[in-house]
N, C-alpha and C positions, 0 to 999 in steps of 0.2 A: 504493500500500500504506500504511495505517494505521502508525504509526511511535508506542510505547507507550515513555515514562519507565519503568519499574518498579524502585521504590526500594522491598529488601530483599527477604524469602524470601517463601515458599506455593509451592513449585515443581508442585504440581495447577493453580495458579489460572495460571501464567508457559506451563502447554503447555494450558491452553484457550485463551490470548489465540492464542498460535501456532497453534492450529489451528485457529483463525477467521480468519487472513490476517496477522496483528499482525507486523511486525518492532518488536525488542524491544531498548533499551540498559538495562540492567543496572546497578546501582548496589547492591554487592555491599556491605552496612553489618556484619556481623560474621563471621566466620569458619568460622559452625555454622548461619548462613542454609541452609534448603532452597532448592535450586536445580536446574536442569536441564544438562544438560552445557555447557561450555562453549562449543562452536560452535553452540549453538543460540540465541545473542546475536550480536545484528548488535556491538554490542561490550559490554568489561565494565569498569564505573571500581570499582575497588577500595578502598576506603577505612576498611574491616574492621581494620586496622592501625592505627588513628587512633583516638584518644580519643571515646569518643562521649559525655561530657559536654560538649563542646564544639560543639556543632549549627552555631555559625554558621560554626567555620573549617569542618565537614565539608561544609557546603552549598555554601560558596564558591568551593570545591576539586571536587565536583562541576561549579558552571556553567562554571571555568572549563575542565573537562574536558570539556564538552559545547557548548563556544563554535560556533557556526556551523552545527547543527545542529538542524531544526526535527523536533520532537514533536509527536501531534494529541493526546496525553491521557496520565496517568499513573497507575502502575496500584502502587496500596498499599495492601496488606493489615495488616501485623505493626505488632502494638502499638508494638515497640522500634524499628521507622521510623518511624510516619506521622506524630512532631515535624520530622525531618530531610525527611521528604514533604515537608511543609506548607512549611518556608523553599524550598525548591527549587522548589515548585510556584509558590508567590508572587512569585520572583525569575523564575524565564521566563513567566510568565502563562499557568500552566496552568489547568484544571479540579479546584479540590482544596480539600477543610477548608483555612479560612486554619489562621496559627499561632498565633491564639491558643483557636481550636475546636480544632483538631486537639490544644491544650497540656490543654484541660478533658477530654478523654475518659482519658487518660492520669493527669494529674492528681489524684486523687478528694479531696481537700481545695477545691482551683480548680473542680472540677463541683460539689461540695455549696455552693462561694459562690454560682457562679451560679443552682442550683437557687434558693435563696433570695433571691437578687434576684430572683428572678423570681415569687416567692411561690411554691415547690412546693417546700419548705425543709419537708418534713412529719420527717425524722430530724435530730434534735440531733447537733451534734458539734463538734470543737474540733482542734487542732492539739497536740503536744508541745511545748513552749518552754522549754528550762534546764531539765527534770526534770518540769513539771506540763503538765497538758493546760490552754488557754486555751480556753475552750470560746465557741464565737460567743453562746450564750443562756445559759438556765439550764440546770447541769448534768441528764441525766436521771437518774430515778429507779431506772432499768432496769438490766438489766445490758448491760456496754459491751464492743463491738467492738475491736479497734488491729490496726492494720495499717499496711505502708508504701502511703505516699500514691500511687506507681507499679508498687504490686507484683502479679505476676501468677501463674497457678496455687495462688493460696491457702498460698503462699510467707510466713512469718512472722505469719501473723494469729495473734493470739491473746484469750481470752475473760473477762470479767472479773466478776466479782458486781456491783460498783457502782463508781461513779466515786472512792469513798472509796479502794475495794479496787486497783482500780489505782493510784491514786497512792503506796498504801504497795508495791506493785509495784516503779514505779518507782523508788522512794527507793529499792531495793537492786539498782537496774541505774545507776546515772549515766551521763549522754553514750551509752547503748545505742540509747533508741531517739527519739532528734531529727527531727523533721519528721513523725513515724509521724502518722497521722491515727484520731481516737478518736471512734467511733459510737454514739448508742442503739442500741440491738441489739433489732432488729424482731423478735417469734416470728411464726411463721404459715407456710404453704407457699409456694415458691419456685417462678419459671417464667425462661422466660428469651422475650424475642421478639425473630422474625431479623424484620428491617425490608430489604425493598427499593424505593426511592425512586429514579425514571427523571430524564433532564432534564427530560423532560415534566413533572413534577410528578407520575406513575401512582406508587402505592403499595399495597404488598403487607408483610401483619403476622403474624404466626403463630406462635400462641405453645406453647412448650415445659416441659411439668413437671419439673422436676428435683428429687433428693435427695440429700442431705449423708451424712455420716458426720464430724464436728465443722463444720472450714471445709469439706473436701474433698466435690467432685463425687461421688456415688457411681452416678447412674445420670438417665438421661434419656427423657422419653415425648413424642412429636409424632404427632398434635396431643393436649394437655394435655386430658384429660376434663372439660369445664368445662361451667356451665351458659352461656347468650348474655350476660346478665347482668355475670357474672364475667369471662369473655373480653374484654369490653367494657371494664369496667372496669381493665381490665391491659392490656389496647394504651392506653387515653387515655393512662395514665400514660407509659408506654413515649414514644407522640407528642409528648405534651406536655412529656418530657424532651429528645427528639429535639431539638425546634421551640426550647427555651429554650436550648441549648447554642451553638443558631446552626447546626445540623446542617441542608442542603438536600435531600442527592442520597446514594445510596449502596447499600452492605450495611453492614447496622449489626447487632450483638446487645447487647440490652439487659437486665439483669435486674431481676426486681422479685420483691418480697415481697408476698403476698396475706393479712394480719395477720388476728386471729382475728375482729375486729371490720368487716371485708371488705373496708377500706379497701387499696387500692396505693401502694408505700412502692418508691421507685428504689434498687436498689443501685452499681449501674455502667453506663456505656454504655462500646460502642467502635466506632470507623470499620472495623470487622472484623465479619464474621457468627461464628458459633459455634465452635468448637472440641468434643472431644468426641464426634466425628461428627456433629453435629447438625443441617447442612447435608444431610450424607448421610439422616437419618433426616424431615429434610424433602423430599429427592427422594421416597423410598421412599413417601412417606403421602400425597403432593399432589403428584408427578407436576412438581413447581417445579422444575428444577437453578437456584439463586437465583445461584451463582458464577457460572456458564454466562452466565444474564441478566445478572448486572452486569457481563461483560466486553463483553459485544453493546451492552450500552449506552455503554460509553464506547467503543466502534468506531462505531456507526450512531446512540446515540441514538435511544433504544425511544419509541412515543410511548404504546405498552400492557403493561400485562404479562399475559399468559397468566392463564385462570381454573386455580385448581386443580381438581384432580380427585380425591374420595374415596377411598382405596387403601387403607382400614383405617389400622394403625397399627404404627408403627417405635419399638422401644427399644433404644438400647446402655445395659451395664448393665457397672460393674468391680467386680475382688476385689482386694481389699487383702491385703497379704499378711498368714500367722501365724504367720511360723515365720524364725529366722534362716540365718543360710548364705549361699554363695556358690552362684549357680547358674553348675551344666555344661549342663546343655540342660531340654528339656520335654518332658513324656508327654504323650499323648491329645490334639495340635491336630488332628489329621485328622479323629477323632472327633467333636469339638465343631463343625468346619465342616461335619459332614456331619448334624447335628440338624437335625428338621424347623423350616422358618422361620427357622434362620439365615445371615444374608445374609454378615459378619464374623467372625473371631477374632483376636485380635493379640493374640502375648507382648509387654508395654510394656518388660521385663525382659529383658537380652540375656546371653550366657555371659560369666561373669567380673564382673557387677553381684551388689552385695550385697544379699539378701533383708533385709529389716528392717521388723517389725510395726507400730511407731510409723510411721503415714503422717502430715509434717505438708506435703504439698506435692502437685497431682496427677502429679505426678514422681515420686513412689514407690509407683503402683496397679502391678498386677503387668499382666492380663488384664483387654483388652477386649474384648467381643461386643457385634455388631448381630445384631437378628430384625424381622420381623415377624407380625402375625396381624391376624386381623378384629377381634377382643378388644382394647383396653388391657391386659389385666391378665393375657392371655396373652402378648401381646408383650413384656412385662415377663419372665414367666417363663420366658419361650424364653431370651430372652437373656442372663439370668442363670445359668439351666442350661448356656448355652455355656460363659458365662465361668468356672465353675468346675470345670470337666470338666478344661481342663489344669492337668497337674503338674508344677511344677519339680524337677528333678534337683538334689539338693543338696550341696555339700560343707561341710567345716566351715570357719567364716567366718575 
């Protein structure tokens, strides 16, 4: 029996390894990890209780929890592991992003150095230092991005007229935002591509349209209506960030910007495929389960991967909320599951969470729905009409 490390949550992706034969030791890194019941871990090293700024004492404290016992491969999804992957990978000699790949996907200041060493350095940007942003070139002329340099679901970004404008920003924040990482701020339409990469070297790219509402995700189309052209152009980018990062093997999501000028512009990668359903609405439309494959592959090592197959077209699509209050429950999900073409509904919003209009995080969309149809731009509206069909029940906040 195949014998899988799995360092941190995805509890979907922890019972397809099991249900492909996997015994599974468990390396349980925070407290609110998805995960699978407990006896379904040949064992669990807990370490959720431990500082996780500190990767090296949590790695060490893993090997020496797993002294004597051999692993065939290790199985890491979650952005908030796969630095603590990567040292533990490294010290038993597993299969994994070293750490300092694994430190660039995570990173997004450490990815835009090495994009630039590597000459694919096409967005300006600069670090916060003592108050000012040090920018590696010349400031851009555009308006600028700031975010934290680790940060996930669109958690803290915020948008700025110009490099001028944010630094008188920051002169009325001190010491707030240290290390944030400060972008040109590409306009243009946005995709995102799931990368699956076998031992073999087989590769599979497919790329997804997505839409904002400021930072936040608002909705998702696979496969992305593009011309061959364009599609082309947005995986090289996609590869060519993969290949510069020091990226081999994997499920990767990548996103990029497709700027008015048609040129592709990287915004993030990660050793993770999509979030957002996105994985799901690439089963739905190519016939791929990409999790599925990349668990098969680090059990047997694929030497192919499966051709897709045309299925039309899969969108999840959310509602943000507009109204304040506490919610008691919800009206009309049975309805919105039961529209034609929709596959999904999920309140993201649970009883006793506070409704609140300002969304600045995908942590505060209320409703998601998946659909699909033959159409794009039906399968957009299928699923939109789900998502908005339910009602939260509200009290006052």
């Amino acid at each position: 029996m195949t014998h899988l490390l799995v360092v941190g949550g995805i509890a979907t992706v922890h019972d397809i390894a099991r249900r492909l034969g996997a015994e599974l030791t468990l390396v349980k890194t925070t407290p609110t990890q998805t995960m699978l019941a407990e006896d379904a871990y040949a064992r669990i090293v807990d370490v959720s209780g431990m500082e996780a700024t500190d990767r090296i004492s949590l790695a060490e404290r893993v090997i020496r929890s797993v002294d004597g016992t051999n692993f065939d491969g290790m199985l890491c999804l979650h952005d908030e592991a796969v630095e603590l992957g990567a040292l533990i990978a490294h010290n038993l000699g597993l299969n994994f992003a070293s750490p300092h790949v694994a430190h660039r996907t995570v990173d997004k200041a450490a990815m835009r150095a090495q994009l630039a060493t590597a000459g694919l350095g096409s967005v300006a940007h600069g670090v916060v230092v003592d108050g000012r942003v040090e920018w590696s070139g010349t400031p851009p002329a555009s308006e600028i991005v700031l975010k934290p340099v680790d940060g996930r679901a669109s958690r803290g970004v915020t948008f700025h007229r110009s490099a001028d404008d944010l630094h008188d920003w920051l002169d009325t924040r001190p010491g707030e935002f240290r290390g944030y990482l400060a972008e040109e701020r590409k306009i243009g339409r946005e995709f995102s591509v799931e990368s699956l990469i076998v031992r073999s070297g087989a590769s599979w790219h497919g790329v997804t349209a997505k839409t904002t509402i400021g930072a936040v995700e608002s909705g998702h189309l696979h496969p992305a209506p593009l011309d061959d052209d364009e599609r082309m152009r947005i995986v090289a980018a996609a590869t060519a960030c993969i290949e510069a990062l020091g990226i081999r093997r994997g499920l990767l999501h990548t996103e990029v910007i497709l700027d008015d000028t048609g040129k592709a512009h990287i915004v993030e990668t990660h050793l993770r495929g999509g979030g957002d359903m996105i994985l799901d609405l690439v089963r739905s439309s190519t016939g791929l389960d990409l999790a599925e494959l990349f668990v098969r592959d680090l059990i047997e090592g694929l030497e192919h991967i499966p051709a897709a197959t045309e299925r039309g077209y899969a969108s999840s699509q959310f509602v943000f909320p507009v109204e304040f209050g506490v919610i008691a429950g919800w009206d009309a999900v049975t309805e919105a599951r039961s529209m034609p073409g929709v596959d999904v509904v999920v309140t993201l919003l649970n009883e006793g969470d506070h409704l609140v209009p300002q969304v600045n995080s995908s942590y505060g969309r209320s409703v998601d729905a998946m659909a699909h149809a033959p159409d794009p731009l039906q399968a957009c509206e299928r699923a939109r009409a789900a998502a908005l069909t339910p009602m939260p029940i509200l009290e006052p906040a």
